[in-house]
N, C-alpha and C positions, 0 to 999 in steps of 0.2 A: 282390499287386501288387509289380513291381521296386523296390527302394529308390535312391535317385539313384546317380549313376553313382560318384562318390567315395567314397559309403558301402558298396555293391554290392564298392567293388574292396580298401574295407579291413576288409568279412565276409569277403572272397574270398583275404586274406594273411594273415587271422587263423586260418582253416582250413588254408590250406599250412604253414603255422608248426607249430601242432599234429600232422599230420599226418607232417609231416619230424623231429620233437620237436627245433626248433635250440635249443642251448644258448641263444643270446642276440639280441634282435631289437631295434632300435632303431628305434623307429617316432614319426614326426614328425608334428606335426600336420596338419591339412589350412590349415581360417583359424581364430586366434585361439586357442583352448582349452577356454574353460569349457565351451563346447556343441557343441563340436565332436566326431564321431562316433570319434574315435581317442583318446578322454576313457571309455572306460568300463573301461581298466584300471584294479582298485581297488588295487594295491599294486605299481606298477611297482619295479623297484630302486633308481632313482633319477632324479631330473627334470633336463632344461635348462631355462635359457633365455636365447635368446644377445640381439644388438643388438635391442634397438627400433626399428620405424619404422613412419611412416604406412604403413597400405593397408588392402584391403577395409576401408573406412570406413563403407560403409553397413552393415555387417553386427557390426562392432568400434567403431564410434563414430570420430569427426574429432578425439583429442585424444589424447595419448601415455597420461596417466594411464589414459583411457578403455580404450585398446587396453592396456594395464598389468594392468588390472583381468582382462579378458578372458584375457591369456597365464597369471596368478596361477591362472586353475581348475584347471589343471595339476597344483596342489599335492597333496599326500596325508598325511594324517596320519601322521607319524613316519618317512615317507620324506625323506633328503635330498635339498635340490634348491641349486642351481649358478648362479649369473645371472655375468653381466660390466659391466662401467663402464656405467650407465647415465647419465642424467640427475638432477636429485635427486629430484625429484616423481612421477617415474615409479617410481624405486627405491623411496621411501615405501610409493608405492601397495602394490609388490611384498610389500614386507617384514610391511603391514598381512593383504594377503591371506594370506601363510605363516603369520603367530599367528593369524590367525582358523584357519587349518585346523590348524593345531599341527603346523607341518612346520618343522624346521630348514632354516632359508636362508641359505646362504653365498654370498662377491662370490669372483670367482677373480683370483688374482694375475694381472699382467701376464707374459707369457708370458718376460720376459727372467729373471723372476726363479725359474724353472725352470731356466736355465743355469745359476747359480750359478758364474760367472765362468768356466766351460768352453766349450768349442765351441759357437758356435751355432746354437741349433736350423732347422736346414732346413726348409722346408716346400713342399711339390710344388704345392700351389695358391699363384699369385701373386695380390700385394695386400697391401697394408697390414692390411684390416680381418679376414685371415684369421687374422693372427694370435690375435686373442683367442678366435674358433672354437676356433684349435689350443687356448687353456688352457682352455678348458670344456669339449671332449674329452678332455681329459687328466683333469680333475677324475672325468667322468663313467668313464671306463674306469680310476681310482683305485677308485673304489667300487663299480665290480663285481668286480673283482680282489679287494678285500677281504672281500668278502659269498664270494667263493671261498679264502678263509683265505689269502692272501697276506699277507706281511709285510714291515715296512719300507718302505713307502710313506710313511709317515709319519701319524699318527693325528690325526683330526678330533675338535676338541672340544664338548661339549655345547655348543648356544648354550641362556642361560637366558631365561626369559623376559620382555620387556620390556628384554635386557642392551644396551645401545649401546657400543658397542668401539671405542675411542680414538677419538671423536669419528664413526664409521662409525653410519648406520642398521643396516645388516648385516654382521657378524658378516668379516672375509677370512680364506678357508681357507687352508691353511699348502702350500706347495709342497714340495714334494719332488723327486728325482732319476730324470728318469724310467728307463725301463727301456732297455735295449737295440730291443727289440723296439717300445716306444713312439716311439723315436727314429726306427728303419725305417718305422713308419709313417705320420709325421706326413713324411719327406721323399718316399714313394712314393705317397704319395694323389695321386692323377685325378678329374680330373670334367669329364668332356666338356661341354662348353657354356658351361664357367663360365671365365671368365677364360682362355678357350682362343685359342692362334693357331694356322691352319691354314692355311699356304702351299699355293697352287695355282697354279704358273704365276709369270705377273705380277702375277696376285693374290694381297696377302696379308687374310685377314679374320681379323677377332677377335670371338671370339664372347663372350657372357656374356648370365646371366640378368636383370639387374639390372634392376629396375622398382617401385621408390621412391624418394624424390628421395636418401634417404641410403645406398643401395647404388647411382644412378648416377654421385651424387658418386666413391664409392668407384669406381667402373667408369671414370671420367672420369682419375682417378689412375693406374688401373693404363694406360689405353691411352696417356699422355702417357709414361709408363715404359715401357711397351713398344714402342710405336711409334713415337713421335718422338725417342726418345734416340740410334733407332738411326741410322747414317751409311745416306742413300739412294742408290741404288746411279748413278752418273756419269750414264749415259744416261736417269733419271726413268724407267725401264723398270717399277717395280714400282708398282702402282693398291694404296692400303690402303684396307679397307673394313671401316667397326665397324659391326657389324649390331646393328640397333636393334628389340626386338620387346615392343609391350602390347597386351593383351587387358583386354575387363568396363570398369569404371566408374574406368580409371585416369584421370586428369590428365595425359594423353597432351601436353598444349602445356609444362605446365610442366617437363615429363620433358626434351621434346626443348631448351627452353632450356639445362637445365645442360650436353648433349652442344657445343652451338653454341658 
């Protein structure tokens, strides 16, 4: 018998992978973690995990600790893993499921404190809330680089166990200078869909994925930044249009409240 169509397509990338032998694959969850089918690598190089937020609740629980718990399966014994500013009880949750698996878990700096008073850092996706993406990518592509004997990134300390650091449940990992080549990256990254404008005509639309209430807050941000900062053009000749899209068992009324 077929396996469902999500699990079907990540036996189906797990096989291209192998078969291409790519150096490095970064593979995302589908919902949640702990039982999720892209949960059977036993010793990835290392984990995320980025914002929290409600969704697939029937499936992850209605409560952030709950959905906390669920992303924590993730963990792996003696692999490092990465999270960003969370909330506190959610963080807890995190930090409890990292010692039960015996995984060091580091918080990532704020992404300003990467600049370290130089230039800064560009990034090709717009939005506020990309930034912290960018320093948990950057975290994550620290320690594959290191696991490939790179130096001077700056070295990750043992967390001990039970340690709470300067008042932190977890452990903040130390920033460093990124590279040349990470700096390239983080200002040429694309992603169609997400926080995209696509003038056509007299229409302009703005697209994005956004569908929970704390990435369309975030999506509510960037299109007041993007679209209403700008000066419209004399004649009201240009229609904007933010395209609005949920699927499943979302809270479709409460979604479109925060856009209104």
């Amino acid at each position: 018998s077929m396996p469902a169509y999500f699990r079907f397509l990540t036996i189906m990338a797990f096989h291209v992978f192998l078969q291409e032998k790519v150096d490095l694959a970064v593979v995302e969850v589908g919902i949640g973690g702990a039982y999720d089918c892209t949960n059977i690598i036993r010793a990835p190089v290392v984990c995320g995990v980025s914002s929290l937020g409600i969704d697939h609740t029937s499936i992850l629980g209605d409560t952030m600790e709950k959905i906390a718990w669920q992303k924590g399966g993730i963990f792996k014994p003696g692999v490092p893993a990465f999270t960003v500013a969370q909330p506190d009880r959610p963080l807890e949750v995190l930090r409890d499921r990292a010692q039960e698996r015996e995984c060091p878990l580091y918080l990532c700096p704020e992404l300003d404190t990467f600049e370290g008073g130089c230039q800064a850092l560009e990034l090709g996706l717009a939005g506020a809330h990309q930034r912290s993406n960018a320093a948990l990518a950057l975290q994550l592509a620290r320690t594959w680089l290191q696991r490939r004997g790179c130096r001077g990134l700056g070295e990750l300390k043992e967390v001990l166990p039970g340690a709470e650091l300067a008042g932190r449940p977890v452990p903040l990992a130390p920033a460093f200078q990124p590279t040349d080549a990470m700096i390239q990256g983080l200002r040429d990254t694309e992603w169609l869909g997400r926080t995209q404008v696509l003038p056509h005509g007299p229409v302009t639309w703005y697209l994005d994925g956004a569908h929970t209430t704390s990435s369309v807050q975030a999506c509510v941000r960037w299109f007041h930044q993007a679209a209403l900062n700008q000066d419209k053009p004399h004649d009201g000749s240009e229609v904007r249009v933010l395209l609005f899209n949920a699927t499943g068992d979302r809270d479709t009324a409460a979604l479109l409240k925060l856009l209104l």
